[in-house]
Every structure is written in structure tokens, then in C-alpha cells.
C-alpha positions in Angstrom: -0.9 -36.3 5.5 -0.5 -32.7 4.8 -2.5 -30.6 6.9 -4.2 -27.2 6.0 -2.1 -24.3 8.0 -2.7 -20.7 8.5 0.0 -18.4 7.7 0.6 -14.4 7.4 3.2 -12.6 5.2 3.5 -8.7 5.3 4.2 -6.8 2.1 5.8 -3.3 1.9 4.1 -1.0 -0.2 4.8 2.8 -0.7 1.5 4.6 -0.4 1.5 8.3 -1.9 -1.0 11.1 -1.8 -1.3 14.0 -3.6 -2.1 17.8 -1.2 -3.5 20.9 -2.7 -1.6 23.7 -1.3 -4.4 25.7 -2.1 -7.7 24.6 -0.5 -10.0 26.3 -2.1 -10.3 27.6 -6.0 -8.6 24.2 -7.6 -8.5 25.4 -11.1 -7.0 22.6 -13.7 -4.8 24.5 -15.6 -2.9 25.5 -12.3 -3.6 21.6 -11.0 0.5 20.9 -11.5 1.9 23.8 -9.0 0.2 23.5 -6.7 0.1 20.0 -5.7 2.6 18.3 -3.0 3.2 14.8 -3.1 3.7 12.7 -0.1 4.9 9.1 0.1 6.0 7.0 2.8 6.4 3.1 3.3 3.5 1.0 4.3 3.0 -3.3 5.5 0.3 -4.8 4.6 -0.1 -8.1 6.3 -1.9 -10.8 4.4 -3.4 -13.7 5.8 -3.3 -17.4 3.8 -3.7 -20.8 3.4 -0.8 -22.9 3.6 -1.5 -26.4 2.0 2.0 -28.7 3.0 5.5 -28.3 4.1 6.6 -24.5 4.7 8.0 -22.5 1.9 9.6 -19.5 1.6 7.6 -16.8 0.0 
């Protein structure tokens, strides 16, 4: 009989954010020049049920 198993599988993500280069006096027009963008690879691990044999994900 099968039995109900707890398993975890990490996912990789890229997780961005946008910077003002200018703290203060964000106007819209001038939204494009002077924002940075910043990205960099992130796991997110993730916890679930597993219901039988092992499979690969």
C-alpha cells in the first residue's frame, strides 16, 4: 500500500528589481533614465505531498 511521503523540490527563479538613481524628485516622463535594473538567480524550495513510488520532477 502506497504511503503518503513528504518531499521538497527547489526551483530557480530570477528575481529583478528596478533602482531609482535619483532618490528623490521621480518625475514620469524621466521614469526610463533613470532606473537600473538588477537581477540575479534565486531557489525557491517547495514542500509537497508525494502520494506513491518516487518520480522525477
Amino acid at each position: 500500500e502506497p504511503k503518503i511521503g513528504l518531499r521538497r523540490a527547489s526551483l530557480k527563479y530570477l528575481s529583478c528589481r528596478y533602482t531609482d538613481t535619483k532618490a528623490f524628485g521621480l518625475s514620469w516622463v524621466n521614469l526610463g533614465q533613470d532606473l537600473r535594473k538588477a537581477c540575479e538567480d534565486q531557489m525557491l524550495s517547495v514542500m509537497y505531498n508525494d502520494y506513491g513510488e518516487p518520480k522525477e520532477l
